[in-house]
N, C-alpha and C positions, 0 to 999 in steps of 0.2 A: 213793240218787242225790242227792237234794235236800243231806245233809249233806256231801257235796262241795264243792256250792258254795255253800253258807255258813260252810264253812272258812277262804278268803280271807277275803270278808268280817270274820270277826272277829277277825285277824291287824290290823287296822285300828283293832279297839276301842281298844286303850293307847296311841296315838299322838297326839301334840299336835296341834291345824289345822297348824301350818307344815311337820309331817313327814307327813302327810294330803296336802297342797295340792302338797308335793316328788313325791312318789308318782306323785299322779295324773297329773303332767306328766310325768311321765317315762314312763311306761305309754303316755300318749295319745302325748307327742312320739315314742314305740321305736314303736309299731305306726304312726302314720302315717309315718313315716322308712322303717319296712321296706317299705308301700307301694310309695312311691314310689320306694324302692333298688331293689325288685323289678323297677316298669318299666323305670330306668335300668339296671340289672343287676347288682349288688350289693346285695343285699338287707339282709344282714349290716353294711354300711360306711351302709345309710342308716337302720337301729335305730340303731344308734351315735349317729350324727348326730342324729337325731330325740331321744333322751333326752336328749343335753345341750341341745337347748332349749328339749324340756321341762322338765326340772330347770329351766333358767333362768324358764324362762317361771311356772312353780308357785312360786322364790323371789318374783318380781314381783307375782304375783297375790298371794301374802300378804301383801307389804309395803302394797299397796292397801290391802287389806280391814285391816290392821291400821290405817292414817292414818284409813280410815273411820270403821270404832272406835272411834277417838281424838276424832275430830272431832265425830261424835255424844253420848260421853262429855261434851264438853269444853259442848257446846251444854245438852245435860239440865242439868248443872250449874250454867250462868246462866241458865239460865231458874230453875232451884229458887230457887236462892241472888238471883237476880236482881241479879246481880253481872255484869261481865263478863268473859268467859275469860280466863285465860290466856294469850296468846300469845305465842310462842316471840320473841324479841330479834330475829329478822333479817326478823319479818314488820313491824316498822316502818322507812319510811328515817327523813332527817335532820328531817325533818321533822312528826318525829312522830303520823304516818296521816295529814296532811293536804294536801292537793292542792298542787303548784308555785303554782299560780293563787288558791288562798286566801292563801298567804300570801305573796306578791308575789315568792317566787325565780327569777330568771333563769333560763333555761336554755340552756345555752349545747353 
């Protein structure tokens, strides 16, 4: 009995986090969908509904945990290096990280 279900389970081994993280949403979003399809009375039309958002909702939540990731990567690194990150071109404005009120710009 027990090798039944750790069957699923390792259907899961070879699977990357973001096709792990798709999964799970779609699983949770189908069964709570069918839930609540059930009390509204289409049980079938609210799995449906429930896995596309969880599918969306499991893209989302990887893209988090990857910026996480990233961000923590990006941090270890200046601290090692004791340099400072990297950051992406659009996280500075015109003013190069520095406050309207330091350097005397209007704002209008």
């Amino acid at each position: 009995m027990e090798q039944w279900l750790a069957l699923p389970l390792a259907g899961c081994a070879d699977m990357t986090p973001t096709q792990q993280r798709a999964l799970s949403g779609t699983a949770i979003g189908a069964g709570g969908g069918a839930v609540i399809g059930a009390i509204a009375g289409n049980a079938g039309l609210g799995a449906g509904i429930g896995a596309v958002a969880g599918l969306a909702g499991g893209f989302i939540y990887d893209k988090v945990k990857k910026d996480q990731a990233a961000s923590y990567s990006a941090g270890y690194q200046a601290s090692v290096t004791r340099q400072p990150p990297n950051l992406p071109q659009w996280a500075f404005n015109q003013t190069r990280g520095r406050s309207r009120r330091a350097t005397g710009e209007a704002r209008f």
